[in-house]
N, C-alpha and C positions, 0 to 999 in steps of 0.2 A: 570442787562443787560444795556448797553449801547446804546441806541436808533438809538442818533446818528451816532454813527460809524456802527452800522449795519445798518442804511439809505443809508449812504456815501456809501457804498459797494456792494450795490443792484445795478443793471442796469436797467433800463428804462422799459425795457420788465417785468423785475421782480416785478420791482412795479406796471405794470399794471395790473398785476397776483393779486398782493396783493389786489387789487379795485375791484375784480372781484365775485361774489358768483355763484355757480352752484348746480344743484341738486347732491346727493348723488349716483347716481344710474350713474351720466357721469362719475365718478371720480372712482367707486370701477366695474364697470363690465369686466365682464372676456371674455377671449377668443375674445381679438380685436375689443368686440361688441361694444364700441364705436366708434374705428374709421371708421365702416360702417354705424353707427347710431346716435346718437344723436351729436358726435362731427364734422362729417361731418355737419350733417345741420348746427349747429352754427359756421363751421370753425375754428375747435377748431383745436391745437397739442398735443401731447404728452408732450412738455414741459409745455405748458400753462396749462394743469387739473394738472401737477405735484406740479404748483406753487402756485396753486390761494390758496389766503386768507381765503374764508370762503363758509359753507356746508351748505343750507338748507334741512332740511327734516333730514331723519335718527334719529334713537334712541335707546337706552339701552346701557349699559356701555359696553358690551363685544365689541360691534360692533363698537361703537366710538372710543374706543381702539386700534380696529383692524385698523381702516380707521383712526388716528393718528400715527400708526407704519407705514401703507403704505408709508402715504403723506413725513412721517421726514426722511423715506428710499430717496424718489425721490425729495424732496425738498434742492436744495443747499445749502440754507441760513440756515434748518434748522428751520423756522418760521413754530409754529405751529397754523392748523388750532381752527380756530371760528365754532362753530357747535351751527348752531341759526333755531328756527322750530316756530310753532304758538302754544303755551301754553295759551290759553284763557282766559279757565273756567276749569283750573286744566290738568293736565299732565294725571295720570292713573287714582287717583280718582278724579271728577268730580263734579262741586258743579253748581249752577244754572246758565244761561249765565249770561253774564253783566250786562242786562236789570233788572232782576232780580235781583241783588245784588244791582242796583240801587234805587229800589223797597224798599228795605230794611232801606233806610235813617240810615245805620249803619257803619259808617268809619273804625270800628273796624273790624267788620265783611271782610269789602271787603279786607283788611291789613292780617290779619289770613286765609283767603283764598288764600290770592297770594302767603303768605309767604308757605303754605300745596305746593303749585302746585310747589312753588321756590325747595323745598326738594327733592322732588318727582324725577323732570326734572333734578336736580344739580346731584345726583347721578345716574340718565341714561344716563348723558354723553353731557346735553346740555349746553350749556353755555349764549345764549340768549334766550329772548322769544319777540316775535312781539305782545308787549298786553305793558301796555294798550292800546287801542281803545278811545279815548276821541273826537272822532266826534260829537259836538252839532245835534242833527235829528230833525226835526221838523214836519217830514211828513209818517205817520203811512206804507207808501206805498215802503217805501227804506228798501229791504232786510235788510238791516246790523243796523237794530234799534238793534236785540238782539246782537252784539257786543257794542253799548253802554249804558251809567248808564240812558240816557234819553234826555229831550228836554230844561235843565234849566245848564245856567254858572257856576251856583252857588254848582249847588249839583253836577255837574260833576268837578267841579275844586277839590273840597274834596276828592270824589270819585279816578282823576288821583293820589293827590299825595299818597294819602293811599295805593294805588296798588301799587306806583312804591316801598315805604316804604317797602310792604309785600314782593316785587321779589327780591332788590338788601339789604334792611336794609334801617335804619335811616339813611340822612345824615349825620350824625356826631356820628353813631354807631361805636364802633370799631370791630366790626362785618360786617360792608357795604363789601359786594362783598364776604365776606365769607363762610366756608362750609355750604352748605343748600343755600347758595344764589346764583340769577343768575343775569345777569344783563339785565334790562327792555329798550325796542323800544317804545316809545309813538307813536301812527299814528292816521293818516294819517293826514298831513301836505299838505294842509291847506282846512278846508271849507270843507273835504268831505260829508258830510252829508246834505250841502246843495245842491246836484245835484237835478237837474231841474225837475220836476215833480215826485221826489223818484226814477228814474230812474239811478239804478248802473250805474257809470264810467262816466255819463253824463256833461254837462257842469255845474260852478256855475258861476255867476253874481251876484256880491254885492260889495256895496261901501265900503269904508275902515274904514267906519264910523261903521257899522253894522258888517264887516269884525272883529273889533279891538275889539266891545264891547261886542258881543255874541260868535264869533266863535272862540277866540286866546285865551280864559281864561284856557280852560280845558291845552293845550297846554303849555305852561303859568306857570302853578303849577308845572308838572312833569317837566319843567326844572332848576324851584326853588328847587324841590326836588332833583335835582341828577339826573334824568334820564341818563343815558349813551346814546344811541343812540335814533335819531329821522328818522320815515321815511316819504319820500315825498309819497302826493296821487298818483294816476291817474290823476284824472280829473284838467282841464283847472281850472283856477282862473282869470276870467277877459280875458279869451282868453290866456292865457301864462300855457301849464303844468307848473304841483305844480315842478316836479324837472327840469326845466329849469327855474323857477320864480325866477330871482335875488333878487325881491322885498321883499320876502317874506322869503326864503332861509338863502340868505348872508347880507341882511339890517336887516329884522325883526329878524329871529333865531338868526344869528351870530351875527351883527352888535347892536342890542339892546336890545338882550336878552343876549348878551355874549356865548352863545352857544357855548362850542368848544369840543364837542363829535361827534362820528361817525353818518353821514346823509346817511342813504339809500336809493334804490329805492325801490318801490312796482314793485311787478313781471313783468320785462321786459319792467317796463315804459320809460326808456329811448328810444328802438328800438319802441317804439307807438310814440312818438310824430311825425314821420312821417306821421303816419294817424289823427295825429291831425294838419298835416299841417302847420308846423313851423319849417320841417328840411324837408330837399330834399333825405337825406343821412344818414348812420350810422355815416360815420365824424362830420356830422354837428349835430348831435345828443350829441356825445362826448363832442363836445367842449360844446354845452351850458350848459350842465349838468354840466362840470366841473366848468366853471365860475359862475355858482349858489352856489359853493362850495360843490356838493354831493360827495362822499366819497369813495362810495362802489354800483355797478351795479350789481343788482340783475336778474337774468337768462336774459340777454341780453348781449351782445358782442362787445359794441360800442366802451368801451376804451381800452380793450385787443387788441380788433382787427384796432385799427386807433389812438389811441395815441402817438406812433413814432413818424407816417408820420404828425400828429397836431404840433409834436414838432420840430420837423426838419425844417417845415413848417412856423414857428414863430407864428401859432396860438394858443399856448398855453407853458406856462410857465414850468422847470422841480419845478418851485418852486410851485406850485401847485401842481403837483405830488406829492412834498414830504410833502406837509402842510398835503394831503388825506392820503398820510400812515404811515404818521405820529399820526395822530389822532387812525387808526388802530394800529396801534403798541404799542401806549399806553393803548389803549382798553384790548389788550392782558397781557399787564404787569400787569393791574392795576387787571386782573383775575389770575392775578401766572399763566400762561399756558410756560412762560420761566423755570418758576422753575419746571414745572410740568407739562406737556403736555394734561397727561389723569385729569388733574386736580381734583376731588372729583370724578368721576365714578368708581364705587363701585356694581360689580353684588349681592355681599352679602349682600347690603345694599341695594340695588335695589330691592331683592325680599323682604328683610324683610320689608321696608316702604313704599313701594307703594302696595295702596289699604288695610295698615294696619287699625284695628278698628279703631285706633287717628283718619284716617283721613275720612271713612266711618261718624265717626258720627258727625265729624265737617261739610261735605259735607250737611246728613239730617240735622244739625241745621240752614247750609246757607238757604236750599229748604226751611225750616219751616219759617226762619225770613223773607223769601221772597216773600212769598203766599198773595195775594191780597182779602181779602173776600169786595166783591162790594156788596154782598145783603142776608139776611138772614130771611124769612118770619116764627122766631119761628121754624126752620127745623135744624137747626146745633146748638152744637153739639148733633149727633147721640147719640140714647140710647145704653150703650155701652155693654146690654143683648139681643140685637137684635138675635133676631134666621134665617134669613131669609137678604143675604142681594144680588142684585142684581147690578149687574157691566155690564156698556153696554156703547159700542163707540168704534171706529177705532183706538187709540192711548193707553186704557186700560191693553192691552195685552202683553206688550215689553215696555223695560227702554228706558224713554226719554230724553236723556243725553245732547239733544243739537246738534248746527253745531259746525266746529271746533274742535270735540271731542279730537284731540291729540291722543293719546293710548287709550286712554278708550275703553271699551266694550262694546258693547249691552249687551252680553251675563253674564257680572259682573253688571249691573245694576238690581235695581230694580222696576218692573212694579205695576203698583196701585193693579193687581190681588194677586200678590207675596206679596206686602205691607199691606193690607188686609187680607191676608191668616196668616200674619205674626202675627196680632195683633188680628182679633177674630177668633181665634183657632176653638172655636166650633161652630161659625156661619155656617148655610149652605150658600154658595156662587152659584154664578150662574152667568153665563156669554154671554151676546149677543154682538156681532158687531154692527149691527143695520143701519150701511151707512157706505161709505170711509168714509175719510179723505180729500183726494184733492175733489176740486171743477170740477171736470171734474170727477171725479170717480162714476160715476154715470149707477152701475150696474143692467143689466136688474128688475134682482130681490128684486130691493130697497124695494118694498111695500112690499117685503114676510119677507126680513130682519126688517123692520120697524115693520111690526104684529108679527115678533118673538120678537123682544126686548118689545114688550108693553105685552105679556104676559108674559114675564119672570117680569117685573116689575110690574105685575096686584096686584100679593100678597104677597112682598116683603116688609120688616119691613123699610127697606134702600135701595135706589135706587142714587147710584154714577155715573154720566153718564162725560165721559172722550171724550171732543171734539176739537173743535179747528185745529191747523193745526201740520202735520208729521214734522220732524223736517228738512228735504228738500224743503220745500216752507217757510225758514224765511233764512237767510245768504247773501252770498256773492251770487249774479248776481240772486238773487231771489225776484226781482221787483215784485208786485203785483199791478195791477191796481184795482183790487175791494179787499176789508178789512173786507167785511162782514161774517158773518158766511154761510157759504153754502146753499142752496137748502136743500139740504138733512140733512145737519143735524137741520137746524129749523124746519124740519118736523117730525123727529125725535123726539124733544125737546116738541112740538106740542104736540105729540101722546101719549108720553110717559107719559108727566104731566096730561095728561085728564083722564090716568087709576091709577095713584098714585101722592099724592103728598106731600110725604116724600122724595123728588128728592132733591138732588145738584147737578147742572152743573160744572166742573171743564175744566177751556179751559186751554190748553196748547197752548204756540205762543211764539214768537219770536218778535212779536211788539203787539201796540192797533191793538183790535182787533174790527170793529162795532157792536154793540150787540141791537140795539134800536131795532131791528126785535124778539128779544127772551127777553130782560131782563124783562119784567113782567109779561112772562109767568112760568120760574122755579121759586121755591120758593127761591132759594138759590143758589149765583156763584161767583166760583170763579178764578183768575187768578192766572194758577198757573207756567205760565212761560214753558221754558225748565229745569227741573227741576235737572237734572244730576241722577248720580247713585245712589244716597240712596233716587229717590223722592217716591216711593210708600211707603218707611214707613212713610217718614214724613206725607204724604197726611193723611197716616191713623191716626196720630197721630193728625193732627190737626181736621180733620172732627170729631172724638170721641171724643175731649177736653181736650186730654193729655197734648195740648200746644196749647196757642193764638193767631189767628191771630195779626198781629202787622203790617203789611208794607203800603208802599200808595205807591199811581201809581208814576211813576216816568215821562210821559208821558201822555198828553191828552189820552182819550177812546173819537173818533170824532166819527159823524154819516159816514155812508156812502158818499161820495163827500163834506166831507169837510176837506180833505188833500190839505194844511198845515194846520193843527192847534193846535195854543200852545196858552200856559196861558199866558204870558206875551210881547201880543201886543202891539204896539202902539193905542194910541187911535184916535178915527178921529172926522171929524169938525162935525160928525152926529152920535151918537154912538145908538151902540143898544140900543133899548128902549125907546130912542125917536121918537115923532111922524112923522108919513108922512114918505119922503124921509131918510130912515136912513142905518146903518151897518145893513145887516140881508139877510137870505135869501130869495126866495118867494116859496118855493116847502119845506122848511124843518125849523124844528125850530133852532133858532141857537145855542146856548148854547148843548156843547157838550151830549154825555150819560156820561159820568164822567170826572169831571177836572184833573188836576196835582196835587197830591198830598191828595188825597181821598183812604180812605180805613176805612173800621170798623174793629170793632171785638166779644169777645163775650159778652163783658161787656158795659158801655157805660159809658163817662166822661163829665165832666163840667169846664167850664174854666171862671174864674172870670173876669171882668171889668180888662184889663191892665191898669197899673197905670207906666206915665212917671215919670221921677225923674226931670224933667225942661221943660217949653215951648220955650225953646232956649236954643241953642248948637254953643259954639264956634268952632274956628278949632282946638283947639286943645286941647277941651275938650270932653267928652264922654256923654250921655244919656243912661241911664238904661230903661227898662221895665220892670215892676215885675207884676207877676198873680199869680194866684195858680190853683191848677189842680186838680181833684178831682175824681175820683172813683165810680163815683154814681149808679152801676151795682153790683152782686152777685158773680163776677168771677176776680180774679185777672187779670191782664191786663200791659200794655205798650202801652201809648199813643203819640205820635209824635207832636208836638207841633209847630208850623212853624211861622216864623216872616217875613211878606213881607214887604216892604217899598216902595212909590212911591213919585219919585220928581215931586211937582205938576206942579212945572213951571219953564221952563228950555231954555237953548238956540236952542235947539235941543229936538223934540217930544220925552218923556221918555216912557216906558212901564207903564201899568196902574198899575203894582205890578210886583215886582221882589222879588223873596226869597235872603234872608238874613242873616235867620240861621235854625236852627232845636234841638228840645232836645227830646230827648228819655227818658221820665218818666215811671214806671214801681210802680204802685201800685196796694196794695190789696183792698179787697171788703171796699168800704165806705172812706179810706185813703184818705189823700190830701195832698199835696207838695207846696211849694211854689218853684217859677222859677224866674232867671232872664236875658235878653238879653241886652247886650253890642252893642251901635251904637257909634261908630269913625267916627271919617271924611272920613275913608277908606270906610266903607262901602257905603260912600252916593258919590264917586267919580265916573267920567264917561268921555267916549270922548267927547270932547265939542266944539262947532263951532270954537273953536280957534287950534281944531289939539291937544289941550292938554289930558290929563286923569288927569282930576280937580274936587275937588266939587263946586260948584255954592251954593252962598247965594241965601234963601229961604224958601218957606213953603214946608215940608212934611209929609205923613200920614205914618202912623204904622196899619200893621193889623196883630192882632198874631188869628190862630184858628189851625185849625184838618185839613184846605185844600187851595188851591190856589179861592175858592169860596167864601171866608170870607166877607161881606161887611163892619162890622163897623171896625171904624179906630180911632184912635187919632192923633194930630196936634202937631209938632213944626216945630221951624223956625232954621235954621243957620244961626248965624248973624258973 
């Protein structure tokens, strides 16, 4: 196909068609329902839904098909549409959210699960997915923690490019963008995750110091990997939305990152920046958008509807025009939708690989690798001849699949009850509710529910109680000002442990959750995320000892009111623990209920004296660290091994430890391994009072252990 001369032959109108995304439902409804509905209110025509570029929403191959025969019927040019929707945490089947697979500290893991979801979606007819999610979060209280891998650069920068690896292929696969693949949006651009109190959409403020060295890394990778398209946030950056921010846009993305894939908006952020108070108008909405260089307006109307008169006007270039669909139109090529419109949608293939066993039990291996066990007093794992085993809590009952589910089901998932039932066949089961779920759900009858679940749990060999929050209070615009566990269900928790205590608490969430009110009252807890479709067997399978816990938090577990907080602060002129006037709180201890990067399992390990290979490191030489690792438990296992490093002294305040690297060791009873960590000049580089990303000569410490709590360290220098 010829790009250019089909540019050349578009008209002005057309290519603002082509910038344009809308739902599904404006473009295929019948009987003139939209011109009294939904295209009325946007000012839409007939010609304009006939041309536009690209479809949010919609799914499965018949239907995609159908709404590509429509569009190439009424399209002139013949340009066929983009059919791009939010593919998460899997298409139809379903593996843990983000948070979770972040959990996991397994590259490979999160790579085979995007590549399952790539399959799945490639043959129902989609061609994008708006995932990854690589927003640094740092505050337990921002709904959309379960859309990312956590609160560290490091392990989210892994995390982006692995996903975008698993959505579109390696870049230099000769597979990238082929059948089974789709091609990956990294978002939100820029800083989303820093909104102001965890407050969705809210503003961020931060310096470009702090901006460049925590928040742009995860972003960073995915367009070292490939990513095809990037989308702006919402929210302000410094007082300028993310897609009118030149700064950030057309300097950082394009300008020094090279970036030259499709930029979109997040839902109708360009028609919001009027209520963010930097356009008067949809014109003036247009034009800034466009000179940040974004690409494609997502269900808002600013450049279809005022692009002409921007041009006619000399406020904006046709050579901008054509850079934005230009970049579209390659987008499209480089997915064969020229050669092949319905591109890989496939209804025969559609029913056969979606929700097939491959991908059910790669789904329960994500859940399984993903499970957090924070405490085990001798209680797990379950004897697995238990005659008696009791199930109580508001989330127990129905598959918790997550927000964003895409296609998936409730009704194809499976529940802890189902999961259980699944695996001890002849156990008697038994089941109480026992409280909601939401924190406001607080039913006259809580204390009769409360006295029902403590006697079904009175003589019960196993008591699995499934708490936490529904999976409607973690997502998008689901702010929580308190992180705690409920009222009701600590009472619950209370009640329950006083008449048994062969109990495990299993919280389901979508971010930390505070637990300092119950963790030393159950024997046993653990984090088990939004678990997707296949989580009740894996539950089962990990609570009996089928399979081991392995994951660490990927995220602080704070107290109550101490959002934000993450492991890799800076330090201050008075740190905790010192006397008098110091860091700390005076109502709460400070030191979180678990740090970043904490988790046990059922066995337990030993980690030798790190040994460096030099007390000095040139620049352009390397430093090893060798340990060994050891198995000192009765139950095979996988231990996670984590390498922080902190510059002690710098031009600019460093963090007290930054992670580094990670190795996933996996031995049996008594075993031991030896390990070893590679430090480059790269890893010890950073933004530096001079505006660079340099290393600085100097002293630095090494701490390798099991969590971001490690104290001892080793020394060397950079010279």
């Amino acid at each position: 196909m010829d790009l250019q001369k089909l540019l050349n032959s578009m008209t002005v109108d057309e290519k603002l068609s082509q910038m344009t995304q809308l739902i599904t439902g404006i473009i295929t409804d019948k009987n003139d329902g939209p011109i009294t509905g939904p295209m009325r209110k946007f000012g839409l025509t007939k010609d304009t839904t006939s041309r536009v570029g690209t479809i949010l929403g919609g799914s499965g191959a018949n239907h995609s098909k159908d709404l590509q025969n429509f569009h190439l019927s009424e399209d002139p040019n013949k340009i066929p549409l983009l059919f791009m929707t939010d593919v998460i945490h899997g298409y139809r089947t379903l593996y843990p959210v983000p948070l979770g697979i972040g959990a996991s500290f397994d590259d490979d893991l999160a790579e085979q699960c995007c590549a399952m979801a790539a399959k799945e979606a490639c043959v129902s007819g989609i061609h994008v997915t708006f995932a990854p999610m690589v927003d640094l979060v740092r505050d337990a209280r921002w709904g959309r923690c379960m859309e990312t891998t956590g609160e560290d650069p490091y392990l989210n920068s892994r995390m982006s490019a692995a996903m975008v690896r698993g959505y579109q292929g390696s870049i230099d696969s000769p597979d990238r963008l082929g059948k089974y693949k789709i091609a990956a949006c990294v978002k939100h651009f820029a800083a989303y995750g820093a909104c102001e109190g965890g407050r969705d959409y809210d503003a961020v403020e931060m310096g470009d110091h702090t901006l460049r060295q925590y928040y742009l890394p995860a972003y960073k990778a995915a367009v070292d990997e490939g990513v095809e398209l990037l989308m702006t946030s919402f929210n302000t950056v410094n007082g300028i939305p993310s897609s009118a921010n030149k700064y950030l846009v057309r300097d950082i993305l394009r300008g020094e990152w090279g970036f030259d894939g499709v930029v979109i908006s997040d839902f109708a952020a360009f028609y919001e920046m009027i209520s963010h108070g930097i356009c008067e108008n949809e014109k003036e909405c247009a034009k800034k958008a466009l000179d940040a260089t974004n690409d494609i307006e997502m269900m808002s109307t600013c450049f279809v509807k005022n692009g002409k008169q921007l041009l006619e006007e000399g406020e904006i270039t046709e050579k901008q025009l054509d850079e934005a669909v230009m970049r579209i139109l390659k987008l499209k090529e480089k997915l064969g939708l020229f050669d092949n419109p319905y591109r890989y949608a496939d209804s025969e293939e559609e029913k056969e690989i979606c929700l097939c066993k491959e991908h059910r039990d790669l789904a329960r291996i994500a859940a399984e690798k993903s499970a957090v066990l924070l405490k085990n007093d001798n209680v797990l794992p379950f004897n697995k001849n238990v005659k008696k085993i009791a199930i109580i809590g508001p989330v127990a009952d129905h598959g918790m699949i997550g927000g964003w589910f895409c296609c998936g089901k409730h009704t194809e998932a499976i529940s802890v009850i189902d999961g259980i039932r699944n695996y001890a066949k002849d156990a008697e089961i038994v089941f109480a509710r026992g409280c909601g779920a939401h924190p406001a759900e607080m039913a006259e009858n809580v204390s009769e529910m409360i006295a029902q679940a403590k006697q079904v749990a009175k003589d019960a060999d196993a008591v699995i109680m499934c708490l936490g929050e529904e999976i409607d209070m973690s997502g998008e615009a689901h702010t929580r000002a308190k992180i705690a566990v409920s009222d009701s269900q600590t009472a619950l928790i209370k009640e329950v442990c006083s008449v048994n205590k062969n109990v495990a608490v299993v919280y389901y969430c979508g971010r930390p959750i505070a637990l300092e009110k119950v963790i030393d009252v159950a024997p046993a807890t653990v984090i088990f995320w939004h678990p997707g479709t296949e989580g009740g067997n894996a539950l089962a399978n990990l609570l009996f000892g089928e399979v081991n816990f392995q994951a660490k938090l990927p995220m602080t577990f704070p107290r109550e009111g101490q959002c934000p907080y993450y492991y890799n602060r800076l330090n201050t002129g008075r740190p905790n623990g010192s006397q008098g006037y110091c860091l700390n709180y005076s109502d709460s201890p400070f030191p979180p209920v678990f740090p970043f990067g904490y988790g046990i399992s059922y066995t337990t390990f030993s980690l030798s004296e790190p040994v460096l290979s030099s007390a000095e490191m040139t620049e352009n030489g390397e430093i090893t660290i060798s340990l060994s690792v050891k198995n000192t438990g009765d139950r095979s296992g996988i231990e996670t091994v984590q390498l922080y490093v902190q510059d002690v002294t710098a031009s600019v305040a460093r963090p007290i430890k930054e992670l580094r690297g990670y190795s996933k060791v996996e031995l049996n009873p008594g075993e031991e391994k030896s390990i070893t960590f590679r430090i480059t000049i790269d890893d010890l580089k950073f933004n530096t009072l001079s505006g660079k990303y340099e290393a600085e000569k100097g002293l630095f410490r090494v701490y390798v252990g099991n969590s971001s709590a490690i104290n001892e360290y080793k020394e060397f220098r950079l010279v």
